[in-house]
Structure formats: structure tokens, C-alpha cells
N, C-alpha and C positions, 0 to 999 in steps of 0.2 A: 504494500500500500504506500503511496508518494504521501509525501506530508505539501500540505499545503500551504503556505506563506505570504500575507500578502501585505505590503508596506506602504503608509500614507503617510507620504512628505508633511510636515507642516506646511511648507513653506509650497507645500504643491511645486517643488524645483523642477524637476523632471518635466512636467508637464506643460508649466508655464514658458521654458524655455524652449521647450522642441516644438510648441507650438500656444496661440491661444488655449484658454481654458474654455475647454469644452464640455458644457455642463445645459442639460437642459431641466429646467427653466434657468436663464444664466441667473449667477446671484444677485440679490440688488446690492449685497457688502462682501466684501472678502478681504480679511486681515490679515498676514504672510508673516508666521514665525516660523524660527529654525525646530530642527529636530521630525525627530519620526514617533511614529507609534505603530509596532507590526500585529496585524490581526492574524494569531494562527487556531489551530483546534485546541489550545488553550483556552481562548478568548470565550467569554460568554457572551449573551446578550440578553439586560436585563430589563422588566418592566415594574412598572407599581404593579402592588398586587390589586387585583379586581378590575383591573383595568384593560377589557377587552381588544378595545380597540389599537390599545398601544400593543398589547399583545398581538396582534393581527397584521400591522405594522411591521414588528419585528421579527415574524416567520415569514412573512412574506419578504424581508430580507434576507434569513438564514436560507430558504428554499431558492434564491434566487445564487446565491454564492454556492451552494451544492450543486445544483446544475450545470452551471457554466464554471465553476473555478474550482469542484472536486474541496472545498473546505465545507466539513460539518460542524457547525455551531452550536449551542444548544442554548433557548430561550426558554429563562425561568424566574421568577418572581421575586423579586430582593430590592431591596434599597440603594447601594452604592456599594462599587469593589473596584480595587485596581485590574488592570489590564481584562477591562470590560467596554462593550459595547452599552449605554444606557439608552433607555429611551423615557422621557421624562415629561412631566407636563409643568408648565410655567405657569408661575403665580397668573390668576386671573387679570388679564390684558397687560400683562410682559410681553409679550410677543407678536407686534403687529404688521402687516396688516391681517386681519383674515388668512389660513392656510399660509402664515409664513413659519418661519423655523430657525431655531438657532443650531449651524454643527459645529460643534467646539471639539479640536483635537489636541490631546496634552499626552506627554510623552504614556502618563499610565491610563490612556483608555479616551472612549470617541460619547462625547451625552449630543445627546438631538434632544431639543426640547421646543413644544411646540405647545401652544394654548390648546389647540382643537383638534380633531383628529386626522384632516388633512394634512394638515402640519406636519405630523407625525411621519404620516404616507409618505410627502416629498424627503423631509429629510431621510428618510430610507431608499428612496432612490439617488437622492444627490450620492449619498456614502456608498452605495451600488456603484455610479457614476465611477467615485475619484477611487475605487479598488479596482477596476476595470484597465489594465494595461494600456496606453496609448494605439499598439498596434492593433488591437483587437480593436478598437473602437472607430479606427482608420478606416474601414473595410466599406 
């Protein structure tokens, strides 16, 4: 069995330089620090408990990176850990407008937090997006 590994610039270096940032919906902000944080079959990905939606969110992330990138994730209910994947909801109306999102990456682990449940959605694809190898996404 390959292990799977997959590494997000802070600074999106790689990406920004080989070419534009290629991100749909493109961001309305993106703030460029150094360093990484590697997502491998380590990494969890965490939700509040009771919270369906972000639940739904986040395996619709893990199913999307088993398919195509061969890494098995497992999403499960907890509060905060290092070298985790979170998915979070924002104090009510921290995060605007409507279906926007915040993804913050720090060397121990990636939080999406988003007021509503769209929110959630996009930032599960943006982070989809910037794990997705440039050549692959060439094509």
C-alpha cells in the first residue's frame, strides 16, 4: 500500500509562482505566510459534535481525496487537535458575506470556519482545490 502525502504551502509558493492561483471561486482575500502543513493518513478531520452539516462537508472532503489522491482520512467529532483538519462554525456573523469562509493554515493543522453551511461546502473545496497538484489541474 503507497502512503499518501500531500503538502500545503503556506505561502501557496509553488503554485503562485508556476503560475496564477487557480482557485474556483477565486478568493476575495489571501494572506501569504511561510511554512507548510503536510496532510497525510495521520491527519484527521474534525467536526463539532451534532453538527450534521459540517459533518457532510467534511466527508465529502475525505471521499473526494480517497478517490482521486488514494489518502484515507477519517472524520470524527472533537473539538481541536494538532495536525488536524477542522471544520468549524464562526461566532454568529464573523464571517461575511453569506456562504463565505475563512481557511487558515498553521504549520499544526488547516480550520475552515464558516457561519452557514455553504460556507463550510466551499471551504472544503477551496482545500480540495490547493491539495490538488498543479499538473493535475492543468489538464
Amino acid at each position: 500500500m503507497r502512503s499518501a502525502v500531500l503538502v500545503l504551502c503556506l505561502t501557496f509558493c509553488s503554485l503562485i509562482q508556476a503560475s496564477p492561483l487557480s482557485l474556483i471561486p477565486r478568493p476575495a482575500q489571501l494572506q501569504q505566510n511561510s511554512g507548510e502543513f503536510k496532510v497525510d493518513g495521520a491527519s484527521a478531520i474534525l467536526v463539532p459534535a451534532r453538527d450534521a452539516s459540517a459533518r457532510g462537508s467534511a466527508q465529502y472532503l475525505a471521499d473526494l481525496l480517497a478517490r482521486t489522491r488514494g489518502l484515507h482520512l477519517n472524520v470524527a467529532e472533537a473539538k481541536g487537535a494538532n495536525h488536524a483538519i477542522i471544520f468549524q462554525r464562526s461566532p454568529k456573523g464573523a464571517t461575511s458575506p453569506a456562504e463565505g469562509y475563512t481557511l487558515d493554515v498553521t504549520p499544526q493543522g488547516i480550520r475552515i470556519e464558516a457561519s452557514d453551511d455553504a460556507g463550510l461546502f466551499y471551504g472544503a473545496v477551496t482545500l480540495f482545490q490547493l491539495l490538488t497538484p498543479i499538473r493535475s489541474r492543468a489538464r
